[in-house]
C-alpha positions as CSV (number, residue, x, y, z in Angstrom):
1,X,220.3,47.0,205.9
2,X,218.3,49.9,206.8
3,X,214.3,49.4,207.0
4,X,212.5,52.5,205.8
5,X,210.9,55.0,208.3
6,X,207.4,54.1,209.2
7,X,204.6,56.7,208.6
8,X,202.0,56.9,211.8
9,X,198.9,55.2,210.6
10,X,196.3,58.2,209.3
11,X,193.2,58.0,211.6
12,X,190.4,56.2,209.8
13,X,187.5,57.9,208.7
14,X,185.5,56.5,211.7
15,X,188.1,58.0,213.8
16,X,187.7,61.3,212.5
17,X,184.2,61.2,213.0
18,X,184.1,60.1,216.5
19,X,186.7,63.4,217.1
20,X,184.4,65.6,215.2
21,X,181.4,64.4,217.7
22,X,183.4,64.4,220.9
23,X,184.8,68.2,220.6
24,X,181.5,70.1,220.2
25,X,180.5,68.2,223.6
26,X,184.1,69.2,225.2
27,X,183.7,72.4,224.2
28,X,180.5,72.8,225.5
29,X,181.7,71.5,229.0
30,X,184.3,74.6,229.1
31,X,182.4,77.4,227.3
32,X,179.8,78.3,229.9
33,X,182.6,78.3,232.8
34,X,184.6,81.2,230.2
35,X,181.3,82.7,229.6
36,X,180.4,83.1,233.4
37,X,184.0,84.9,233.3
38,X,183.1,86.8,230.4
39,X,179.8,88.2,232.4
40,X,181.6,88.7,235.6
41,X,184.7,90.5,234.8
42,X,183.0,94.2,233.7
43,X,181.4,93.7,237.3
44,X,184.6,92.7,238.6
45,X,186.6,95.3,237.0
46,X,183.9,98.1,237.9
47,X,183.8,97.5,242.0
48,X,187.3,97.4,242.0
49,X,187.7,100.6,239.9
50,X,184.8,102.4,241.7
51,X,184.7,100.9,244.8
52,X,187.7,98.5,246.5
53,X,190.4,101.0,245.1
54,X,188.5,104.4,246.2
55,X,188.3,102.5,250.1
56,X,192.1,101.8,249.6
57,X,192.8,105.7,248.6
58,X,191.0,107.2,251.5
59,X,192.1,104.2,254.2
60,X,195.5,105.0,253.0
61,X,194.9,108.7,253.5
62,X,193.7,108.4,257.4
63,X,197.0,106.9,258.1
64,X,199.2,108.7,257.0
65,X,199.7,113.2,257.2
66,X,198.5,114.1,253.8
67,X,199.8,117.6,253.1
68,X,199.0,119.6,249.6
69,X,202.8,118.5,248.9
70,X,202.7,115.0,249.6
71,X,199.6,114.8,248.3
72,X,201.1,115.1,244.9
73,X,204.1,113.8,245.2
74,X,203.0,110.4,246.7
75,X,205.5,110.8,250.5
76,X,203.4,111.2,253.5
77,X,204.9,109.6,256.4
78,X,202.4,106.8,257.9
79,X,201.1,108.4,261.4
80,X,199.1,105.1,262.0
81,X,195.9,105.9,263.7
82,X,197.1,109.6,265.0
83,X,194.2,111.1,262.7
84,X,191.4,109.6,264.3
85,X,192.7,110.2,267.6
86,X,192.4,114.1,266.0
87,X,189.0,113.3,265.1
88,X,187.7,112.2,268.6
89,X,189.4,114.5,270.5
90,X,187.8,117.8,268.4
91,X,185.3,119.9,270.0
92,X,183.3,119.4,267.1
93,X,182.6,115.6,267.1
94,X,180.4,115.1,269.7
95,X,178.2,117.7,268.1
96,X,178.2,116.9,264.5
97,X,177.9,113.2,266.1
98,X,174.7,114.1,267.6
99,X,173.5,116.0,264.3
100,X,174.4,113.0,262.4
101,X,171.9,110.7,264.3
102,X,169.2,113.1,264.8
103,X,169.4,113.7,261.2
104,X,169.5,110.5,260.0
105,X,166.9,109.2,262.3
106,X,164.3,111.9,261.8
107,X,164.3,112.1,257.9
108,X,164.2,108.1,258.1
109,X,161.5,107.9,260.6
110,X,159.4,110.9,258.5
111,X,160.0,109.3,254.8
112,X,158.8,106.1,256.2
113,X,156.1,107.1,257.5
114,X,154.9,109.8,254.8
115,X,156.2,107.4,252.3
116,X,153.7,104.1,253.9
117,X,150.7,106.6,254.2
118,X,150.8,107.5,250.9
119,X,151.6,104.2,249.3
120,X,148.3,102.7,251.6
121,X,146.0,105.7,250.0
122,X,147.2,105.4,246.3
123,X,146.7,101.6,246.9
124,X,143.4,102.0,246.7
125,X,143.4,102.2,243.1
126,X,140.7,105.8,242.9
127,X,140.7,107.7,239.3
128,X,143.9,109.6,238.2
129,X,145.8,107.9,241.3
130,X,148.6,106.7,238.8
131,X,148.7,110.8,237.7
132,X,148.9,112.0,241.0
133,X,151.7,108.8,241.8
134,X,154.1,110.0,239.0
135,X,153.5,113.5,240.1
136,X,154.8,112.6,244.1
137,X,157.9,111.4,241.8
138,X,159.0,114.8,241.0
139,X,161.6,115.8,244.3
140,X,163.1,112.5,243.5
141,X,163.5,113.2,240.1
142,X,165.0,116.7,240.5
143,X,168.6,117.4,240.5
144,X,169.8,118.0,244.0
145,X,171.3,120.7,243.8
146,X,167.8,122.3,242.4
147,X,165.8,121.0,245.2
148,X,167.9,122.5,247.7
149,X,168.2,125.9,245.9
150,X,164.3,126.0,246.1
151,X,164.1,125.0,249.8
152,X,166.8,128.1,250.6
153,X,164.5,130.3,248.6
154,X,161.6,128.7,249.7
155,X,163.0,129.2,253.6
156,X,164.4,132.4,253.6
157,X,164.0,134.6,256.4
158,X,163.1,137.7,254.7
159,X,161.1,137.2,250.9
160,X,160.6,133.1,251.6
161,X,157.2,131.7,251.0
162,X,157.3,130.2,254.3
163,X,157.8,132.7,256.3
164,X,154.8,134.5,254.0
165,X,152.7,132.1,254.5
166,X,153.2,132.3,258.5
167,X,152.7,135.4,258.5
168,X,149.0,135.4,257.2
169,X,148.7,133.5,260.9
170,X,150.1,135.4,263.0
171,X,153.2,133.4,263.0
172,X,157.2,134.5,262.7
173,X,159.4,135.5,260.8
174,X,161.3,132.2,261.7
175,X,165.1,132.4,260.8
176,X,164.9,128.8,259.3
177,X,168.6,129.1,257.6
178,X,170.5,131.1,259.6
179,X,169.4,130.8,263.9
180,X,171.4,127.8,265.7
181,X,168.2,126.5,266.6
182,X,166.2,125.8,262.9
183,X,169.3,125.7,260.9
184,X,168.9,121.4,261.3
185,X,165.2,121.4,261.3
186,X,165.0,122.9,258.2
187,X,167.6,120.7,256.1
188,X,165.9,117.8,258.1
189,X,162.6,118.9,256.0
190,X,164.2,119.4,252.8
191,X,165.7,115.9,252.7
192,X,162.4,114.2,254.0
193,X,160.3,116.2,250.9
194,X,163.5,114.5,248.6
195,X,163.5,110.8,250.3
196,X,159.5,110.2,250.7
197,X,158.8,109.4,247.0
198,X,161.7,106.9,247.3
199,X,159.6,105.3,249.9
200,X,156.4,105.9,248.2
201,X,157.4,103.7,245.3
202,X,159.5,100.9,247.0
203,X,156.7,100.1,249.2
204,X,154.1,100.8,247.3
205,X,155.6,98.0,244.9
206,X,155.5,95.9,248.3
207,X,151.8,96.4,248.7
208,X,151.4,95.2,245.2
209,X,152.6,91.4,246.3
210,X,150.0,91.3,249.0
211,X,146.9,88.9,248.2
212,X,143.5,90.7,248.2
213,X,142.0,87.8,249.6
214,X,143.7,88.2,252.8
215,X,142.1,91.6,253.0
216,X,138.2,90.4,251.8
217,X,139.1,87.3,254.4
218,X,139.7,89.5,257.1
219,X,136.6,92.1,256.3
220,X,134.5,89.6,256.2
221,X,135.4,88.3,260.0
222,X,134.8,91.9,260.9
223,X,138.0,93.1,260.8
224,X,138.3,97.4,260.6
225,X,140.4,99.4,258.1
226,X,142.9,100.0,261.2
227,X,143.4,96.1,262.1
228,X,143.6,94.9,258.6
229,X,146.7,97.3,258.2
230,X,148.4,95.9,261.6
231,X,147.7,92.1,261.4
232,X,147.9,92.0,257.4
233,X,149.7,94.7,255.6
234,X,152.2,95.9,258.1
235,X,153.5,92.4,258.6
236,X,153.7,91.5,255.4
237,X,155.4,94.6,254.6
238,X,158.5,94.2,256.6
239,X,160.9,92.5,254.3
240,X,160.3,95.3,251.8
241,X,160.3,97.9,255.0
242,X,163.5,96.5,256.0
243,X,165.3,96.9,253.1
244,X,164.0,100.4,252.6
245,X,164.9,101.5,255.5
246,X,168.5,100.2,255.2
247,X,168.6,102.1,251.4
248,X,167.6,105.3,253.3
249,X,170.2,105.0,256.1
250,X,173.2,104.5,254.0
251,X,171.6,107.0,251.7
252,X,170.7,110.0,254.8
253,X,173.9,109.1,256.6
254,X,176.5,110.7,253.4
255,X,173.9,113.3,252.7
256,X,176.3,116.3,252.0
257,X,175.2,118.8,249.1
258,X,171.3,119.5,250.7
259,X,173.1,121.0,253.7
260,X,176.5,122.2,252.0
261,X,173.9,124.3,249.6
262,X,171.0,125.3,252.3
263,X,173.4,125.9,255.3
264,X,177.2,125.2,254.7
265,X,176.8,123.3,258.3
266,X,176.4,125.9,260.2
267,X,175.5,128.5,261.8
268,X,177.9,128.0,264.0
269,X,178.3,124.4,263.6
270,X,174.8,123.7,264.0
271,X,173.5,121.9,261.2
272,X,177.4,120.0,260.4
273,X,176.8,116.9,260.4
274,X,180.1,113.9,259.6
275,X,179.7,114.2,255.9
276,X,179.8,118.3,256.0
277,X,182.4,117.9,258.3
278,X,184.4,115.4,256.5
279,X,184.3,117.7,253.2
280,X,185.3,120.8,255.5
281,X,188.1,119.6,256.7
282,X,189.6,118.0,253.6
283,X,188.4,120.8,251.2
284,X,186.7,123.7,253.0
285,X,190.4,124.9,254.3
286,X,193.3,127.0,253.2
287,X,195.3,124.4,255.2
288,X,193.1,121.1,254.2
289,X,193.5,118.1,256.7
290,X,193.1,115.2,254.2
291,X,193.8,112.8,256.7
292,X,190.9,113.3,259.4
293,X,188.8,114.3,256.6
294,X,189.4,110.5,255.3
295,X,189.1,109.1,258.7
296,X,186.0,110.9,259.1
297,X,184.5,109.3,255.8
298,X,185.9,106.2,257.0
299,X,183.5,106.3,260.1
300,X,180.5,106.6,257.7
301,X,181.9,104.1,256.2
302,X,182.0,101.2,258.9
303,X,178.8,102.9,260.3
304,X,176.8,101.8,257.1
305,X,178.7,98.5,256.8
306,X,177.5,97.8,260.9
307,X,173.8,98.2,260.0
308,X,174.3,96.1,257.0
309,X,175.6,93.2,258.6
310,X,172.9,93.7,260.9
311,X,169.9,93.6,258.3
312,X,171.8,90.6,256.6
313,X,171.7,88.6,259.8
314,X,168.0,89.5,260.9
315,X,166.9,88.4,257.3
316,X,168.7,85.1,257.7
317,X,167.2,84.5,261.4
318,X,164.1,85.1,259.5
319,X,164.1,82.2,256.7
320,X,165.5,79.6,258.6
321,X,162.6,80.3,261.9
């Protein structure tokens, strides 16, 4: 005799209750993990678009012989590190090594220091000091492009204002853009008159997180203008001064357009510098070498990366002491 087929027992209305209150808290428990995904992946997506695939492209490109050919069709033969070895052994490393650093160095050390003297004085709070703030603004706010058109003008050996103004003292002409020996000092200038109002702002902001008391404290033990700044605001200042300094390093060390405009890296060489040279030889050619070009890049690349690692491990000595 066959029994009839058993229906499953239909959850009680308790049952469905007790379901209805546990999945809102299950769901909670899984939502904030998919919506830290959610936040992350434009980030994600972004430095590997714009960053970790354009360092592939060019790491790829220093080891292998790029030709205009293969370059299109996708079949340059891997050469391994035969590029750099081109790189190092060209006459014109050593000096566009040495322009490189005296570059970057002087504009850095120039900013910072224009850029902390000014951020002291319009500290002090006097009438129309936010005007004249916003007006120091202005080179850093101006395409590039523009600001070193107006430097070339400006500089120009024969109707620059420069030279005019010289002249009223008895001074020059000076062949700022085109004599092997002021071809460097004068992009050197241009890009310090671009990078001090960076400075200006960054540690200007810095001086705003200093307590005021520290400074009536130390006036009132008889402390001078001059020993306030070196005991109080100087020290207090070098986290911010750290980090602007690294911003300006990676920033001077790919400057290319200010000099490409103002001098083309020369003359004769004299003002090229590895990001000049980089674009030369990849783009500047009727024969481009994409592959030292790349390795070139690469160089700036792992130079920037050094002093980063570098700032990252002071700054941890630095909390845990």
């Amino acid at each position: 005799m066959n029994h009839p087929t058993q229906l499953p027992d239909r959850p009680t209305v308790r049952e469905r209750n007790e379901a209805a209150t546990l999945s809102p808290a299950r769901r909670r428990q899984v939502s904030p993990q998919w919506a830290a995904w959610a936040f992350l992946a434009p980030v994600i997506l972004y430095l590997v678009l714009f960053y970790a695939y354009p360092l592939y492209r060019n790491l790829d490109l220093s080891l292998r012989n790029y030709t205009v050919r293969s370059f299109v069709q996708g079949d340059a033969p891997f050469t391994g590190l035969s590029n750099y070895r081109t790189v190092f052994d060209d006459p014109t490393f050593a000096p566009a090594l040495v322009h490189t650093v005296v570059f970057t160095a002087v504009c850095l050390l120039f900013q910072y220091a224009i850029g902390l003297a000014l951020a002291v004085f319009f500290n002090q709070h006097f009438r129309l000091s936010a005007t004249l703030r916003a007006l120091f603004l202005v080179p850093w706010l101006l395409p590039l492009i523009v600001s070193a058109s107006t430097w070339s003008w400006m500089l120009n050996s024969d109707s620059g204002v420069v030279n005019a103004a010289l002249h009223t003292v008895g001074i020059g002409p000076v062949n700022w853009l085109t004599s092997p020996d002021w071809s460097l000092t004068s992009v050197i200038i241009a890009n310090t008159w671009i990078g001090v109002p960076f400075n200006l702002v960054v540690l200007y902001s810095g001086l705003q997180s200093i307590p005021a008391g520290l400074y009536e404290a130390a006036a009132l033990d008889g402390a001078g203008a001059w020993q306030r700044f070196w005991h109080i605001t100087f020290p207090l200042l070098r986290p911010v001064s750290a980090i602007t300094l690294l911003l300006g390093l990676v920033y001077t060390l790919k400057v290319f357009d200010i000099i490409w405009i103002m001098t083309k890296g020369g003359p004769a060489d004299s003002s090229t510098t590895f990001a000049t040279w980089s674009y030369q030889l990849g783009f500047g050619n009727l024969l481009p070498a994409f592959g030292p070009g790349a390795a070139i890049g690469n160089l700036l690349v792992v130079a920037a990366l050094v002093f980063g690692l570098v700032y990252v491990r002071v700054e941890r000595k630095q909390r845990t002491s």
